[in-house]
C-alpha positions in Angstrom: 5.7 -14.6 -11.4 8.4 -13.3 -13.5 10.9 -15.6 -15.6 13.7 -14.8 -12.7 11.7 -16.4 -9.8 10.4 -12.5 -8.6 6.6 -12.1 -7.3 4.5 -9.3 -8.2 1.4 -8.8 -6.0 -0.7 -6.1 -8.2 -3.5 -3.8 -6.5 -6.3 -3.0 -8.6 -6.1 -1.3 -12.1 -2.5 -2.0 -12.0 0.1 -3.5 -15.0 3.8 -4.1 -15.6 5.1 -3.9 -19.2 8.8 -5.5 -19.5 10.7 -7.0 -22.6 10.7 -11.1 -22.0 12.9 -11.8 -24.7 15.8 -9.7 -23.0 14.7 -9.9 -19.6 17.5 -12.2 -18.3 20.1 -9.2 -19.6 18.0 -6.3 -18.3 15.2 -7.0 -15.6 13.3 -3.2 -16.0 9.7 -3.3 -15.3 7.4 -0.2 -16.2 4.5 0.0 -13.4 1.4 1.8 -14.1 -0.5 1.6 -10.4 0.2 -0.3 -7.6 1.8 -3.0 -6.5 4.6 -5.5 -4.4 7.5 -6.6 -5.2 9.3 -9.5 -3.6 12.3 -9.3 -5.7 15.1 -12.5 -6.2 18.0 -10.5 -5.9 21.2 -11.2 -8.4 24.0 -8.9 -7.7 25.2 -9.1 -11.6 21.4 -8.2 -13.3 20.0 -5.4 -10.9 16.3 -5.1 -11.0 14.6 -1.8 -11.8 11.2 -0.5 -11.4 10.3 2.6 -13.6 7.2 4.1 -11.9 7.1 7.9 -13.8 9.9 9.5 -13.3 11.4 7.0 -10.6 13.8 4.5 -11.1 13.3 2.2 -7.9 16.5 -0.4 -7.5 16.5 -3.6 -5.6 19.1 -4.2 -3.2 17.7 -7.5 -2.5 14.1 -6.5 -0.9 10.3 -7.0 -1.1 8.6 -3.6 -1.4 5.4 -1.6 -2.5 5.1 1.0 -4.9 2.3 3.2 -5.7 1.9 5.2 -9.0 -1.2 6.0 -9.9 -1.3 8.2 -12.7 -3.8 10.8 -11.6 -2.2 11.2 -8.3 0.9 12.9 -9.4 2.5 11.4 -6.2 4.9 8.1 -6.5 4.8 6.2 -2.6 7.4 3.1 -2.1 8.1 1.4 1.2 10.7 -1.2 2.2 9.2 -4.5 3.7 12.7 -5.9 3.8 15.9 -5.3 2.6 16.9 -2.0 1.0 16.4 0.0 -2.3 17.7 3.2 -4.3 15.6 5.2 -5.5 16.4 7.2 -8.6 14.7 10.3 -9.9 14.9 11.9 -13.7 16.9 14.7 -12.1 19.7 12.3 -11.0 18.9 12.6 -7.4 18.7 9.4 -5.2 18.2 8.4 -2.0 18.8 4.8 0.2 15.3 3.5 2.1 15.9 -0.2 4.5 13.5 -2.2 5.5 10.5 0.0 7.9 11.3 2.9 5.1 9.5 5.0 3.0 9.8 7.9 0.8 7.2 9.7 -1.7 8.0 11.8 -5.0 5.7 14.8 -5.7 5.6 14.4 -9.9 4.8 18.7 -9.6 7.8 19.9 -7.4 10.4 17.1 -8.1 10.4 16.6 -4.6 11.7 13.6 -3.5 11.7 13.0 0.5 11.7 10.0 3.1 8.4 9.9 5.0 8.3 10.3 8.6 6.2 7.4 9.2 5.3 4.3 6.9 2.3 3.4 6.2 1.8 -0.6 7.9 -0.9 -1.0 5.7 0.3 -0.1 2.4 0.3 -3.7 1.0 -2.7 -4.7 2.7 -4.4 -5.9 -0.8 -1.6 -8.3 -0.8 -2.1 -10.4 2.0 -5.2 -8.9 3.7 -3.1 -8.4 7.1 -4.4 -5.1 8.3 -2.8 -3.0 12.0 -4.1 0.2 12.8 -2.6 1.9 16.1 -4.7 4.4 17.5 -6.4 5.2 14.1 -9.6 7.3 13.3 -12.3 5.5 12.5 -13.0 7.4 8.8 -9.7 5.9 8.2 -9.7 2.6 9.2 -13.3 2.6 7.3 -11.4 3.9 4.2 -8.5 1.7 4.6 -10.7 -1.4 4.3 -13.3 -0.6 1.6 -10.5 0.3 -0.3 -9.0 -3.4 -0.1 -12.5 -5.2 0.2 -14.8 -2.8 -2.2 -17.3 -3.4 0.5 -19.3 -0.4 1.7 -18.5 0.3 5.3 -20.3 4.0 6.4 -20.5 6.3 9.3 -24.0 7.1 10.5 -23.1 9.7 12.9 -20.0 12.6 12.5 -19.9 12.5 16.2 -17.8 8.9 16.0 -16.0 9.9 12.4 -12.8 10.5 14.9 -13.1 7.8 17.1 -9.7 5.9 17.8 -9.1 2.2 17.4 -5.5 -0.2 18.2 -6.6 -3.6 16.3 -5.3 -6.0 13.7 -7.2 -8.0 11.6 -5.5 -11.3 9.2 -7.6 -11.7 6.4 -10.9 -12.0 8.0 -14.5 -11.4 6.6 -15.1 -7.9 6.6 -18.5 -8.5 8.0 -16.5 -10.2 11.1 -14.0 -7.1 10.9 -17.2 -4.7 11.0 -18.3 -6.6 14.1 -15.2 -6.4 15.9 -15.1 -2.8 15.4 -18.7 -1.7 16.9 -17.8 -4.3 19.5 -14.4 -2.4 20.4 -16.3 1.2 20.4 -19.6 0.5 22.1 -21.1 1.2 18.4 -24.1 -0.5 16.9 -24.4 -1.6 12.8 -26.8 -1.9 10.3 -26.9 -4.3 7.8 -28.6 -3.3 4.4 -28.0 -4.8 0.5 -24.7 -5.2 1.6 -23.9 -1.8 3.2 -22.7 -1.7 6.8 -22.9 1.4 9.2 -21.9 2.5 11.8 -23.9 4.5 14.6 -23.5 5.5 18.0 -23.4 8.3 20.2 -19.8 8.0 21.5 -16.7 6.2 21.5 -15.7 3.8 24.2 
C-alpha cells in the first residue's frame, strides 16, 4: 500500500523504489520486475511508473507491468481504465482497458500487442483462463505462479489444446482437472506431477 491509498501486487524478485518524503508532490515509482498496479487516480498529482526506459502514466487504471531486467522487453496491459505510455525517445502511445503494448529495450520499438495476455496478473489473484491453449503452456503458465513442478511425460500431448479457468485452486486439484479434460493419466512423485498419455481427447 502506498501513502496515496494505491495497491501494488509484486510478482517474484520484484521492488519499487520511490521518495516518501515527496511522494504527495510527485508520485514516480522505479519498478525493477513485475508487478500490478491499482492506482487511486488524482487528476492534479499524476502517477508515473519508470520501468527502463518507459514512463507508464495512470489515467485512472489498474494495470501490469513487466520489466525484468535480463529480458530486454518491457510488457504492460490495461485491466481497467487507460494509460500513456512514454518512451526515452519521446514517443507515446494511449492503451484502455483489454490493451497491451510491449517495448523492445534493443530496437526502441514500442507497439500495441495484438492480443493480451488474460493471464498476465495471474500471481496476483491466482484467477487463471486459457482458451484453446497448448498444454506446454498452460503447464508453464502455472509453475511459473505456483513453483510447483508440473511435466510432460510424452511429446505426443506437448500440443494438446485446453478451454478452462481455474480461481485460485490447489494446483494438485488444477493438475487433476487437466488429465481429467484430456483423457491423460498423472504421476505423483516428491512433489512432481506428470503428465502422460497417448492422445488428446
Amino acid at each position: 500500500m502506498l501513502p496515496d491509498g494505491s495497491e501494488i501486487t509484486f510478482n517474484k524478485h520484484s521492488s519499487i523504489q520511490y521518495a516518501s518524503n515527496a511522494y504527495s508532490k510527485k508520485r514516480v515509482v522505479k519498478l525493477k520486475g513485475e508487478a500490478f498496479f491499482d492506482v487511486k487516480h488524482n487528476e492534479t498529482v499524476p502517477f508515473i511508473v519508470e520501468a527502463g526506459a518507459l514512463q507508464i502514466q495512470d489515467i485512472g487504471t489498474a494495470f501490469n507491468v513487466k520489466a525484468q531486467q535480463n529480458s530486454g522487453i518491457i510488457f504492460v496491459s490495461v485491466v481497467s481504465g487507460e494509460v500513456k505510455i512514454i518512451t526515452a525517445e519521446d514517443k507515446s502511445i494511449l492503451l484502455s482497458a483489454g490493451e497491451a503494448a510491449s517495448y523492445n529495450s534493443a530496437t526502441m520499438e514500442l507497439k500495441k500487442s495484438e492480443e493480451i495476455d488474460r493471464n498476465a496478473s495471474a500471481y496476483k489473484d491466482k484467477i487463471f483462463i486459457f482458451e484453446n491453449a497448448e498444454l506446454i503452456h498452460v503447464l508453464k503458465t502455472l509453475n511459473d505462479i505456483y513453483y510447483s513442478d508440473l511435466r510432460i511425460g510424452d511429446d505426443k500431448i506437448s500440443s494438446c489444446r485446453i478451454t478452462v479457468s481455474f480461481n485460485n485452486e490447489k494446483i494438485e486439484d488444477i493438475a487433476d482437472v487437466i488429465a481429467l479434460t484430456l483423457g491423460l493419466s498423472l504421476q505423483k512423485s516428491n512433489g512432481t506431477i506428470t503428465f502422460h498419455g497417448d492422445a488428446c481427447k
